[in-house]
N, C-alpha and C positions, 0 to 999 in steps of 0.2 A: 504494500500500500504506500504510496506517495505520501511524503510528509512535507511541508514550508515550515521552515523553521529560518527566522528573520529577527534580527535587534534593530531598535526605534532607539535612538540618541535622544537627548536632550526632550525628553516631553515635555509640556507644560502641563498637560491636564486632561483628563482619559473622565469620557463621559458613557455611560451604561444608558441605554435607551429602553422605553418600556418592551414590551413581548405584542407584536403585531402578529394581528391573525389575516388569511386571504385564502380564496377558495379558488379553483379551477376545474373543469370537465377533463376527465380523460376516460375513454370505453365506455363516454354515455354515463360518467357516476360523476356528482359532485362530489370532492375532495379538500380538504381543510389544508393547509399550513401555517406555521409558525416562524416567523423571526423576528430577530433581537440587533441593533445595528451599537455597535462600541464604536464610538468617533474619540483620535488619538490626536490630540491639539498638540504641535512639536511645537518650539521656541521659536522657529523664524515665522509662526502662524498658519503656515498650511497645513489642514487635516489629512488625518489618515482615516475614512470608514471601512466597515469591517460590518458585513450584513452575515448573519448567520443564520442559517435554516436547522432551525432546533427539531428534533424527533420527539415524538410523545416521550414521556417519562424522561426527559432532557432536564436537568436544574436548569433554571432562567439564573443568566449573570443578575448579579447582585441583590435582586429580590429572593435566591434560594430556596423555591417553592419549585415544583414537579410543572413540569407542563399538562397540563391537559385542552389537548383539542376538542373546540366548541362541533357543534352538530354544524353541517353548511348553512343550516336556516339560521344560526344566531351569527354569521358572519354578515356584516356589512359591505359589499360589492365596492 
């Protein structure tokens, strides 16, 4: 399995974003997902984002609570 493995110098300030749900059709089924985006503020000011596709039973960064996937009907389009 492929790994990235990367160092960030000089951060200023690493922000945790809440846990975004969205749905999609595939085989004719609505389908839920989950993600989480960490934006890395470096010192000369340009971010780094970082979207992460969480799996059920996933800990959400920094709230450390279980994901759980809403039904497609409580997702918002």
């Amino acid at each position: 399995m492929p790994i990235i493995h990367t160092s960030l110098c000089l951060a200023e300030r690493v922000e945790v974003g809440p846990v975004h749900f969205g749905k999609y059709v595939y085989n004719d089924e609505t389908r839920v997902f989950a993600t989480q985006d960490v934006t890395i503020c470096m010192k000369d000011g340009s971010p780094l984002k970082l979207t992460i596709h969480l799996g059920e039973g996933c800990t959400a960064l920094a709230a450390g609570e279980a994901v759980v996937l809403p039904s497609p009907e409580e997702v918002v389009a």
